[in-house]
TIGU-115022 format. One record per residue: residue in one letter; residue number from 1; x, y, z of N, C-alpha, C, CB in turn. Coordinates in steps of 0.02 Angstrom, whole numbers, plus 50000, padded with zeros to 5 digits. Glycine has a CB too. Layout:
N
NODE  aa    i    n_X    n_Y    n_Z   ca_X   ca_Y   ca_Z    c_X    c_Y    c_Z   cb_X   cb_Y   cb_Z
NODE   A  NUM      X      Y      Z      X      Y      Z      X      Y      Z      X      Y      Z
...
This chain:
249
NODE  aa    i    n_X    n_Y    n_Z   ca_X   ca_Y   ca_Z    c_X    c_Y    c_Z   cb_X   cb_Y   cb_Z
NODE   X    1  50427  49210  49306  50461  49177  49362  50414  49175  49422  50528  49213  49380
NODE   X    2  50428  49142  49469  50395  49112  49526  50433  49131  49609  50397  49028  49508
NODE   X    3  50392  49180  49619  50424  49172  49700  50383  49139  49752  50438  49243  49734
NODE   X    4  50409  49131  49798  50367  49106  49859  50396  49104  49942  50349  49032  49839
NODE   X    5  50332  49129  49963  50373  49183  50032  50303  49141  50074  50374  49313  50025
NODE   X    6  50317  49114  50151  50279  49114  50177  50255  49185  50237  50292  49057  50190
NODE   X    7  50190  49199  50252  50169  49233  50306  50118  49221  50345  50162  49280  50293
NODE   X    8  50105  49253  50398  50064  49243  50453  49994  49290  50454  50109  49257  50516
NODE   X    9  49940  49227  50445  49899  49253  50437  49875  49270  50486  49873  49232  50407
NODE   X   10  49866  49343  50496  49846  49383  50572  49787  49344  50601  49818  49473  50563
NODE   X   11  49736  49370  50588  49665  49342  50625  49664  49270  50630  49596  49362  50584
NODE   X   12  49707  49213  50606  49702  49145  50592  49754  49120  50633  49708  49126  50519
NODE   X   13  49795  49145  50643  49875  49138  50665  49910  49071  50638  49882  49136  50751
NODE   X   14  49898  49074  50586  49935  49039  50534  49982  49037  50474  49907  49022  50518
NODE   X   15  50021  49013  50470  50073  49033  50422  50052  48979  50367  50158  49028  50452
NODE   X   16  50058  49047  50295  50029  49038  50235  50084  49049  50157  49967  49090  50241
NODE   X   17  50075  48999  50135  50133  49008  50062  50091  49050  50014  50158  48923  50014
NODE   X   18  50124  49108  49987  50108  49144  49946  50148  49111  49878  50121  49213  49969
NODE   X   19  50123  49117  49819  50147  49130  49772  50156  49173  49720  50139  49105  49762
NODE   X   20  50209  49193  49708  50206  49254  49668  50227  49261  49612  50231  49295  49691
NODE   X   21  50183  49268  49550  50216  49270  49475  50263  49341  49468  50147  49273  49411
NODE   X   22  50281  49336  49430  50324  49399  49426  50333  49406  49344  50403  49391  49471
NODE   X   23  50354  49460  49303  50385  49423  49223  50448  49424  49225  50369  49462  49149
NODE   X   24  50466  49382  49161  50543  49377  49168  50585  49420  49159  50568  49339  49135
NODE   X   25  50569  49471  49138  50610  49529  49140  50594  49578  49215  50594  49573  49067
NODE   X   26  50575  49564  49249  50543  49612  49304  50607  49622  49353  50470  49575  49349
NODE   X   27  50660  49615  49360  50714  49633  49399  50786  49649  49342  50725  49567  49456
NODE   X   28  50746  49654  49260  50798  49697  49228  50774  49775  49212  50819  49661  49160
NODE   X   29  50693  49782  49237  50659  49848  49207  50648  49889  49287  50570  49827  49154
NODE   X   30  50608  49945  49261  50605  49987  49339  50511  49996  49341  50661  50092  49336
NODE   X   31  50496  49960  49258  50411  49942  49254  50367  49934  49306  50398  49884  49225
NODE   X   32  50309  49963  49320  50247  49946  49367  50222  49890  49330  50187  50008  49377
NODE   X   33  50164  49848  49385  50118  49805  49365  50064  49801  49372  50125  49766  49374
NODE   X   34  49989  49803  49338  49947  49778  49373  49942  49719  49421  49915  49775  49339
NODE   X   35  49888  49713  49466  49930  49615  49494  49839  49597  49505  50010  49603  49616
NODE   X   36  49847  49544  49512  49789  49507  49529  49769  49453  49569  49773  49493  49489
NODE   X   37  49756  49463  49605  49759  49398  49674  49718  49353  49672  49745  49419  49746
NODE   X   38  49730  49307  49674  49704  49232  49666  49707  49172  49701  49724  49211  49620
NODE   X   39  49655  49149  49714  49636  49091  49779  49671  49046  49746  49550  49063  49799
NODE   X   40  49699  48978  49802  49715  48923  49784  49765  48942  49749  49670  48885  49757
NODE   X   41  49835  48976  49759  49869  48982  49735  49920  48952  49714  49871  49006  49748
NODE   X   42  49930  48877  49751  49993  48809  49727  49952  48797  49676  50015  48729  49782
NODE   X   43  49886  48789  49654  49873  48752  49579  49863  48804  49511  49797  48703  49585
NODE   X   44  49883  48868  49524  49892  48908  49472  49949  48888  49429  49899  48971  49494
NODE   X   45  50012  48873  49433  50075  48906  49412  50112  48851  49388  50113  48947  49466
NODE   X   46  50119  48790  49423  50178  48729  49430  50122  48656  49440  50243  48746  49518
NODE   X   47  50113  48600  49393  50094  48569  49394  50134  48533  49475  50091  48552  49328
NODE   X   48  50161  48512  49473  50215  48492  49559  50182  48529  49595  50310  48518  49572
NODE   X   49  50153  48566  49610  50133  48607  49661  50057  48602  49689  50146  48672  49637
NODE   X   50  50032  48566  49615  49935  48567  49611  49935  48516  49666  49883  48533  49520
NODE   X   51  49873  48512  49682  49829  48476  49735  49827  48395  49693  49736  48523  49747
NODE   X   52  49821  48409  49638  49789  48347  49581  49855  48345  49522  49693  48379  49531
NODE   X   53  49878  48374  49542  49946  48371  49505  49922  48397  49439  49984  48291  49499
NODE   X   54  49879  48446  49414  49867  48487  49350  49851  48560  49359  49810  48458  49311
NODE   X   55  49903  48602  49364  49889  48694  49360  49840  48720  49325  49943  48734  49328
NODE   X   56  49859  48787  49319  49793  48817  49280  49862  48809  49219  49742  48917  49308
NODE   X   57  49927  48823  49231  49976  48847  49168  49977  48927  49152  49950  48810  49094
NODE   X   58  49963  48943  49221  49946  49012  49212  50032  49046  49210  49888  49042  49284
NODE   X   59  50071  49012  49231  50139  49060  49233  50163  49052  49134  50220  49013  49307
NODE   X   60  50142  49001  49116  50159  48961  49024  50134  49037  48998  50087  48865  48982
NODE   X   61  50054  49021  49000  50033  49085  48977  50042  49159  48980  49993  49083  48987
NODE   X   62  50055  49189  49043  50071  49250  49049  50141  49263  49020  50064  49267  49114
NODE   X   63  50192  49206  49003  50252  49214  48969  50235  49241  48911  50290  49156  48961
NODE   X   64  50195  49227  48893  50188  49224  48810  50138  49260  48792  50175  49157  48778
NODE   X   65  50089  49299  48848  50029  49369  48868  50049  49416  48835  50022  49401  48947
NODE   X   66  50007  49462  48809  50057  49538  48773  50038  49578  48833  50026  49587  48681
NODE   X   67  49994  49577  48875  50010  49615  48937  50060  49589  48986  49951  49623  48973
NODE   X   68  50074  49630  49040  50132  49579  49092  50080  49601  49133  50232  49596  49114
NODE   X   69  50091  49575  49209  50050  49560  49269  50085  49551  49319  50010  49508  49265
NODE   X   70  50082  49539  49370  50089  49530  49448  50042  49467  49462  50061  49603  49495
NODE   X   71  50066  49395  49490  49981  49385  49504  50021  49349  49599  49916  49298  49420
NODE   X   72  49963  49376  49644  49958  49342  49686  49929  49287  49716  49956  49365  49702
NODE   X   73  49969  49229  49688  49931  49155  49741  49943  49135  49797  49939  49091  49723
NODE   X   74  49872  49133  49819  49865  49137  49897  49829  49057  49905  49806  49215  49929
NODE   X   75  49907  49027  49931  49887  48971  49950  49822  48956  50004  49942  48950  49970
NODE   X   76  49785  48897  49979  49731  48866  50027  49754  48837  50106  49701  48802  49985
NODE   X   77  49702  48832  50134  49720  48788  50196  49698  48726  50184  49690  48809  50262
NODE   X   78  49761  48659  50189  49733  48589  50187  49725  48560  50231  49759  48549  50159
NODE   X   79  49726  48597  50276  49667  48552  50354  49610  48520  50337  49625  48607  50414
NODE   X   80  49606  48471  50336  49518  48441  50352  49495  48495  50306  49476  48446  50448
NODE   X   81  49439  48540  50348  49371  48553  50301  49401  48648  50303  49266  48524  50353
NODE   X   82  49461  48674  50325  49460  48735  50334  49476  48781  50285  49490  48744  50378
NODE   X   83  49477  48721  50216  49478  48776  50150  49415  48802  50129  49506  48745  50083
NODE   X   84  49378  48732  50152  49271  48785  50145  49287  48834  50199  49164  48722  50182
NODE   X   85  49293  48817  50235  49273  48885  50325  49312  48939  50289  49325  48863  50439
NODE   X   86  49378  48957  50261  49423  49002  50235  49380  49032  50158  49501  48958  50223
NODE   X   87  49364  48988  50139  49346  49009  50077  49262  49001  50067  49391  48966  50026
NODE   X   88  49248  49034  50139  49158  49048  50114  49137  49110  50168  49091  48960  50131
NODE   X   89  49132  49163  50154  49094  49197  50205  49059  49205  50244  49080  49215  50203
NODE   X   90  48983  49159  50251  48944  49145  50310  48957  49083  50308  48872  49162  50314
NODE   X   91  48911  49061  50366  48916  49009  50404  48836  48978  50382  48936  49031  50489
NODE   X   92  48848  48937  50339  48814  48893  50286  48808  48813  50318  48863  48895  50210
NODE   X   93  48754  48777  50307  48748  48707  50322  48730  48681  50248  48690  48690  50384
NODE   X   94  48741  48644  50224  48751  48610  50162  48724  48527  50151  48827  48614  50154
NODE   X   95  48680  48490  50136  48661  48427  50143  48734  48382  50107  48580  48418  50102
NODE   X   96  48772  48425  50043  48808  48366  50025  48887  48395  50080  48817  48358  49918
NODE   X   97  48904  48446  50078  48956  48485  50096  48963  48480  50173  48947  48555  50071
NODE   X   98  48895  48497  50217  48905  48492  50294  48902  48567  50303  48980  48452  50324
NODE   X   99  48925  48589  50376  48927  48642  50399  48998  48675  50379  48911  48634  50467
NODE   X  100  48974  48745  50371  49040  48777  50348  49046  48842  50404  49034  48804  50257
NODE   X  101  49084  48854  50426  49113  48898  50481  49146  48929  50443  49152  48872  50539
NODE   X  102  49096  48993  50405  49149  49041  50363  49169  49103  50390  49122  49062  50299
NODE   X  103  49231  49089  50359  49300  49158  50387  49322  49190  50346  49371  49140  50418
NODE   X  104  49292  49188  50268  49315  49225  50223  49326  49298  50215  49288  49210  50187
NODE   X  105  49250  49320  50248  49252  49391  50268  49332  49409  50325  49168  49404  50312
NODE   X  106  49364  49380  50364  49404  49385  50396  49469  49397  50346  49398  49333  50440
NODE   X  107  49462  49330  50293  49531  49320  50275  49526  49362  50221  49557  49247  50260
NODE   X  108  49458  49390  50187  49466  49468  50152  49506  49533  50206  49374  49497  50135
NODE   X  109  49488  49548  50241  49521  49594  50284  49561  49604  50292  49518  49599  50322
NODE   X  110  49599  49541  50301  49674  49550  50314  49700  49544  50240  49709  49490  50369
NODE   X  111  49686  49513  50195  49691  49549  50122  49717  49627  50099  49622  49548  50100
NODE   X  112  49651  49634  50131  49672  49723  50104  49685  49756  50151  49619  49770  50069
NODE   X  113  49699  49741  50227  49711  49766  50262  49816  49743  50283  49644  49754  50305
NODE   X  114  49832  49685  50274  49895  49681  50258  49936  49638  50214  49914  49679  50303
NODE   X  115  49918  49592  50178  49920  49581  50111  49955  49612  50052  49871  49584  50100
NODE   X  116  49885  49669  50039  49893  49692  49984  49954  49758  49990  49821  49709  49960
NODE   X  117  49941  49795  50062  50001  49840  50084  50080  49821  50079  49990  49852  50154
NODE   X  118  50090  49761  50093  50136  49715  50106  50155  49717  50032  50114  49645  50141
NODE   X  119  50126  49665  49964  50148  49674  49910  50154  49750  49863  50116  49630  49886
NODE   X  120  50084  49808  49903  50127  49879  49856  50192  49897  49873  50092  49954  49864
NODE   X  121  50218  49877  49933  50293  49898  49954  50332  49838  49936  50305  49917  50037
NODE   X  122  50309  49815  49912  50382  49736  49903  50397  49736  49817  50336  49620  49931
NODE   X  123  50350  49738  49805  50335  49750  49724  50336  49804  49675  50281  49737  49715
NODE   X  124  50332  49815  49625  50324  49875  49586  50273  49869  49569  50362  49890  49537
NODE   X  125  50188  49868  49589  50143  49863  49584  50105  49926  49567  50132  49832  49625
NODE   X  126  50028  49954  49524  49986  49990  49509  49955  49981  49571  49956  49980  49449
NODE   X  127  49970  50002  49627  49919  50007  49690  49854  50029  49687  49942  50046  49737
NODE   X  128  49820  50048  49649  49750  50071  49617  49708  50031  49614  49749  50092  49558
NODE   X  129  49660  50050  49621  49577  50007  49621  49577  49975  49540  49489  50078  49634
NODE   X  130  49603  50028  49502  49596  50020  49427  49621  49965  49400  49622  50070  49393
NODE   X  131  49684  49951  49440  49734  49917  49422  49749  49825  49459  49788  49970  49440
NODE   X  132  49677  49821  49492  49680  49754  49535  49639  49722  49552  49701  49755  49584
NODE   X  133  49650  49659  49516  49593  49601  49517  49579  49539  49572  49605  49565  49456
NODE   X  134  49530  49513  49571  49542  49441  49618  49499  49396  49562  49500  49441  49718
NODE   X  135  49530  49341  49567  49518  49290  49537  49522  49213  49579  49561  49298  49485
NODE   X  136  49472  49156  49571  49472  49096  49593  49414  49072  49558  49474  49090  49665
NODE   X  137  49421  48989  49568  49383  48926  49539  49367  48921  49597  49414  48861  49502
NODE   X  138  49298  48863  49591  49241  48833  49624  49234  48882  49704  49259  48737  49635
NODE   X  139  49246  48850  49743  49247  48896  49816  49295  48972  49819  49284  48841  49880
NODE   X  140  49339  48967  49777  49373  49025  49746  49346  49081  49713  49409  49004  49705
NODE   X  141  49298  49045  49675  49243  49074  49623  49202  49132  49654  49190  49016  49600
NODE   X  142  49191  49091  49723  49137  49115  49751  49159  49160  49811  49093  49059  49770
NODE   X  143  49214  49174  49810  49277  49210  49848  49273  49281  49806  49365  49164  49840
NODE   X  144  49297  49277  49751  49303  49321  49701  49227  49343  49695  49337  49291  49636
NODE   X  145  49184  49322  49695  49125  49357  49671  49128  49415  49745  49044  49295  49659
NODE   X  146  49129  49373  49795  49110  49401  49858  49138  49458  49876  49120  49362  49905
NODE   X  147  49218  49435  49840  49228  49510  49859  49239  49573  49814  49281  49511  49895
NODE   X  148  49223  49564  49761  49212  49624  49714  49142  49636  49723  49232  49613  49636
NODE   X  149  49108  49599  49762  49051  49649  49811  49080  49679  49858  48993  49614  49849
NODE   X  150  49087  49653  49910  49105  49684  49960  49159  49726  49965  49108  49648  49997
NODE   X  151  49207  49704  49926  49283  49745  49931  49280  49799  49874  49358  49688  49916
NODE   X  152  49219  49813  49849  49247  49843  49796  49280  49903  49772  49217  49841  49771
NODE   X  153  49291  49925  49822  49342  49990  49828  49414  49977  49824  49335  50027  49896
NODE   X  154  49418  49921  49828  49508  49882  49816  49524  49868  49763  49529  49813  49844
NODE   X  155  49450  49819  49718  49445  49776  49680  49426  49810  49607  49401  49730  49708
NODE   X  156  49431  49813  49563  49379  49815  49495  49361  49773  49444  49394  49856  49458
NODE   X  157  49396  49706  49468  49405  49647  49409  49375  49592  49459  49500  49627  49375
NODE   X  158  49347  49537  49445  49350  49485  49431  49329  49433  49404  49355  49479  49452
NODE   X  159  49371  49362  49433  49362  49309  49374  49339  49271  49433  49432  49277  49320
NODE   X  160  49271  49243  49388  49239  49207  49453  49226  49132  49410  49154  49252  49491
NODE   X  161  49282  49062  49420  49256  49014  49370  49235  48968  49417  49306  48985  49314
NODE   X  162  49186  48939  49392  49157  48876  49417  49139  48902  49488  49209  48807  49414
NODE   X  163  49100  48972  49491  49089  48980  49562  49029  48930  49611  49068  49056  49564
NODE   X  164  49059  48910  49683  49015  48891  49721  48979  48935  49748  49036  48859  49759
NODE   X  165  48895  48957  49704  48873  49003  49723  48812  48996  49743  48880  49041  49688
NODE   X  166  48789  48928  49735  48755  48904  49738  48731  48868  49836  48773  48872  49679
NODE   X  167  48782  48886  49847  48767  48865  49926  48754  48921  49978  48829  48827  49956
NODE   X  168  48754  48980  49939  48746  49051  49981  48699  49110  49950  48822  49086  49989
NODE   X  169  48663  49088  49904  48633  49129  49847  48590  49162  49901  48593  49088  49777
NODE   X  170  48543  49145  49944  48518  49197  49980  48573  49257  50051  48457  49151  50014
NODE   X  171  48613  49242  50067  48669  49267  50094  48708  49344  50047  48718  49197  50097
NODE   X  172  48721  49317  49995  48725  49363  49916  48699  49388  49923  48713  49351  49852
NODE   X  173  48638  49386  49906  48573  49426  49874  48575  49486  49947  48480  49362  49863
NODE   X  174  48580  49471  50000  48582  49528  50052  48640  49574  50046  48583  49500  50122
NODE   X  175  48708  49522  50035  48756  49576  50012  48758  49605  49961  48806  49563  50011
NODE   X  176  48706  49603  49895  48702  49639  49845  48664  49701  49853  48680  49603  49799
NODE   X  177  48610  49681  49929  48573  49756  49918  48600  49800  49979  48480  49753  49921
NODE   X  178  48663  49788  50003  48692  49843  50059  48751  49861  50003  48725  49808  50152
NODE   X  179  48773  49834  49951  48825  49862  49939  48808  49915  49861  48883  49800  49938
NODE   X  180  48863  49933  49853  48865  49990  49786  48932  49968  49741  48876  50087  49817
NODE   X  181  48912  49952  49674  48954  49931  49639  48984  49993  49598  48926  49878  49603
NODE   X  182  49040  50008  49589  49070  50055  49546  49057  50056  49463  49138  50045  49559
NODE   X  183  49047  50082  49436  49043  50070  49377  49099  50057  49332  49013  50113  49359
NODE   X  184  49159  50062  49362  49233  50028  49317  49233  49975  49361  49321  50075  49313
NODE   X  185  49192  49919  49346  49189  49855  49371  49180  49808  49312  49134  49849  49423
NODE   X  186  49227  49765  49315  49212  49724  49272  49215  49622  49296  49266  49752  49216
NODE   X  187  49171  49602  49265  49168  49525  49317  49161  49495  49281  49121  49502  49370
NODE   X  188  49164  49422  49278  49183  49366  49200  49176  49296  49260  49300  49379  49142
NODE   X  189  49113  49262  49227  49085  49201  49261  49098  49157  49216  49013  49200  49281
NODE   X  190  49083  49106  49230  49117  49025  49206  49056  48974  49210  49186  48992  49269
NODE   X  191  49044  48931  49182  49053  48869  49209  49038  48813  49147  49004  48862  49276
NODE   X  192  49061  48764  49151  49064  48701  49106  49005  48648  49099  49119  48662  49130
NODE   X  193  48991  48651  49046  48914  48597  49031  48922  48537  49067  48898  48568  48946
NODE   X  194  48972  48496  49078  48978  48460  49119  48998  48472  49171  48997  48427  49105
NODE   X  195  48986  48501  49228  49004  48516  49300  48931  48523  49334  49054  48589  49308
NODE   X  196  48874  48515  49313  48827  48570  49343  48759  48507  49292  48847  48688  49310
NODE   X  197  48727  48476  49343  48649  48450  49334  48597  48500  49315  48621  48418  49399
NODE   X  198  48608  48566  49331  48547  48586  49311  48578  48652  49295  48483  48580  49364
NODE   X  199  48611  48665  49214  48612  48742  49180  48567  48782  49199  48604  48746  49110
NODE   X  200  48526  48764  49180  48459  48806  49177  48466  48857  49249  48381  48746  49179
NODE   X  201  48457  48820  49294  48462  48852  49365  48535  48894  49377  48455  48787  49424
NODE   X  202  48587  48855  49350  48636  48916  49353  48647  48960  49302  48697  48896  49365
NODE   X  203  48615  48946  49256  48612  49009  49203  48531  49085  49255  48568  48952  49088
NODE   X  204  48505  49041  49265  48471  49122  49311  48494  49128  49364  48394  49132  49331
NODE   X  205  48558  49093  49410  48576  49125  49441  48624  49192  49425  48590  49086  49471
NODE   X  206  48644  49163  49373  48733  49204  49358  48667  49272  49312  48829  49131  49270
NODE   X  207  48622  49244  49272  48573  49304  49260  48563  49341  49326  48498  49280  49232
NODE   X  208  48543  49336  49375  48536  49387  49422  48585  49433  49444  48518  49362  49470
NODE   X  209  48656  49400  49436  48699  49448  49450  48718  49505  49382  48762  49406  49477
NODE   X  210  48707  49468  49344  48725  49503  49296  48686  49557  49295  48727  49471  49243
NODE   X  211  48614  49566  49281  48563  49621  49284  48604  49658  49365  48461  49583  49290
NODE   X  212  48619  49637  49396  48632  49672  49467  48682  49737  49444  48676  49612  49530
NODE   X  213  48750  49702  49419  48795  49748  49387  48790  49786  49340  48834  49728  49373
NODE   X  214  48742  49762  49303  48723  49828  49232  48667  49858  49245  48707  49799  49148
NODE   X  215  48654  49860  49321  48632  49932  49335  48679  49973  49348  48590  49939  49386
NODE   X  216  48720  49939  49380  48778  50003  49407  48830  49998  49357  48819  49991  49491
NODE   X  217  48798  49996  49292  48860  50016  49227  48908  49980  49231  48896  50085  49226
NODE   X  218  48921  49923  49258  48967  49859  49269  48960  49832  49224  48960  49814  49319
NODE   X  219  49027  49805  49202  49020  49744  49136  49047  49691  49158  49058  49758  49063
NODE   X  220  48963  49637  49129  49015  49569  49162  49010  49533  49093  48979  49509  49242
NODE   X  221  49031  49471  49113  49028  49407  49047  49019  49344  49097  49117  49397  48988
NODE   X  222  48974  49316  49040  48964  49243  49062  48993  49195  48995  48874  49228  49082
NODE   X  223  49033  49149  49005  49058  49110  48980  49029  49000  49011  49134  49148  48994
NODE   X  224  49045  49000  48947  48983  48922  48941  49042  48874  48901  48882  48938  48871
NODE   X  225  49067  48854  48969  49125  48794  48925  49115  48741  48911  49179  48775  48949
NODE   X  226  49095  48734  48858  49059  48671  48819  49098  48606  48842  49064  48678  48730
NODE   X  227  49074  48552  48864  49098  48495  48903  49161  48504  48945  49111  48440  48857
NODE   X  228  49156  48580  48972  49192  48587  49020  49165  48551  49088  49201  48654  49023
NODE   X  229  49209  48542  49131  49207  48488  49198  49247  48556  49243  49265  48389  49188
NODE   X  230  49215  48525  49317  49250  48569  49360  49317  48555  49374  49220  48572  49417
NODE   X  231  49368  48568  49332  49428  48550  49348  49491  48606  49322  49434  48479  49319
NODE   X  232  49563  48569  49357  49608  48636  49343  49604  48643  49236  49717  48615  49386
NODE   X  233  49587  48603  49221  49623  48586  49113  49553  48639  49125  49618  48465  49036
NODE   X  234  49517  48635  49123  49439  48682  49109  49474  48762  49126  49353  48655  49183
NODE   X  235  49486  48772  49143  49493  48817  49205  49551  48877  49151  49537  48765  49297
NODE   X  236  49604  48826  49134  49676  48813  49122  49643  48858  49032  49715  48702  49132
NODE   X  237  49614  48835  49000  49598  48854  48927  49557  48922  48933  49552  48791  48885
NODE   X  238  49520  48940  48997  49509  49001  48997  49530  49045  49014  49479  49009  49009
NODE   X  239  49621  49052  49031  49655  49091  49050  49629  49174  48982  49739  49048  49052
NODE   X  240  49658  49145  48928  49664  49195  48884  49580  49239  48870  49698  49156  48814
NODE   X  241  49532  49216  48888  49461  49222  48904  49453  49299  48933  49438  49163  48961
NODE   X  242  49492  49251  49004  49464  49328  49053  49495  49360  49061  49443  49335  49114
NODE   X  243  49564  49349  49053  49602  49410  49044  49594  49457  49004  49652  49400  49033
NODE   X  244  49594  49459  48926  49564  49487  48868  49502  49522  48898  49547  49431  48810
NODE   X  245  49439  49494  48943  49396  49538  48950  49407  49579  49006  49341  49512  48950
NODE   X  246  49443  49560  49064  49448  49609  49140  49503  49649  49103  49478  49565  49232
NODE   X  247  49564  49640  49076  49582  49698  49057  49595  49713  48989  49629  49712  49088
NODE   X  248  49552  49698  48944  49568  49732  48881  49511  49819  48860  49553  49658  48818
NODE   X  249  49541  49837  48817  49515  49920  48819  49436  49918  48812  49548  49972  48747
């Protein structure tokens, strides 16, 4: 089932639609959940709800998941350009994209600073590092990578598909050498033979991260979706993917 609650995003002062999976039995049991928070949260769940009118089908699937979950979608901002500024951490100039005025680091903060507090008391949630992922596509992607660097004391999972990582790779690379990755970290990259002119170059990028994390005993995966395209159907078939790897034994 599907809830949806709007709130006010502190540092932004904007009011934001959450979406919230829940399972269907979750108000007949007294069960905890893991949960997992996820960018762009209207095109997860309800085709009616997508940007492009196609979900990931992520609520179809978790019906029918042998794990149950929590997942938090955290709707985008459709202002003009303030879903890049929201969903990129520095402040990047871009030849095809333009200037990006990033606030992501902001809208992480208030994440785990009232967010995530907000759903351990609303929810029957695994409040544990162990127990909580972030997940997003393209600028999402690159959300999720960012912050199971930076956050990773919150975080131990994520799903990073079709990340835009490519517009901050030197920005990264600085936050890779101030931070310390846990070793119950686990991360699962994406991207589709058709989305991307030059594999090659994003196959050694997503190589660099990868060697990054299996120093610090991190397990990631890279996944190669054969005439996959950057879109929600791509996206949508690798549900059962990364789940199976962020939390299976």
């Amino acid at each position: 089932m599907i809830e949806k609650f709007d709130i006010n995003i502190t540092p932004f002062q904007l009011e934001r639609t959450m979406h919230i999976y829940l399972p269907d039995d979750y108000y007949d049991s007294e069960e905890r959940y893991p949960v997992m928070y996820m960018y762009d949260g209207h095109n997860l769940f309800n085709d009616n709800d997508a940007t492009y009118g196609k979900s990931w089908g992520l609520s179809d699937f978790l019906d029918n998941y042998d794990k149950k979950f929590i997942i938090v979608g955290m709707e985008c901002n459709h202002t003009g350009n303030e879903r890049l500024n929201e969903y990129c951490p520095y402040n990047i100039e871009d030849e095809s994209i333009g200037k990006i005025n990033g606030r992501g680091q902001q809208l992480m903060d208030w994440v785990v600073s009232e967010l995530k507090p907000l759903i351990d008391n609303i929810y029957r949630t695994y409040p544990s590092r162990e127990y909580t992922g972030i997940g997003g596509s393209s600028m999402g992607g690159l959300m999720a990578l960012y912050t199971i660097i930076k956050y990773n004391k919150y975080f131990s999972k994520a799903a990073c598909l079709s990340p835009s990582i490519f517009l901050c790779m030197d920005e990264l690379n600085e936050e890779l050498e101030s931070s310390i990755i846990d070793s119950n970290t686990r991360i699962y990259f994406s991207f589709g033979t058709r989305e991307v002119r030059n594999m090659d170059l994003i196959l050694d990028y997503i190589g660099y991260f990868d060697d990054y994390f299996t120093h610090y005993n991190a397990s990631s995966y890279v996944y190669i979706a054969k005439n996959g395209k950057h879109n929600e159907s791509t996206w949508e078939k690798q549900n059962k993917i990364y789940f199976d790897f962020l939390y299976g034994m």
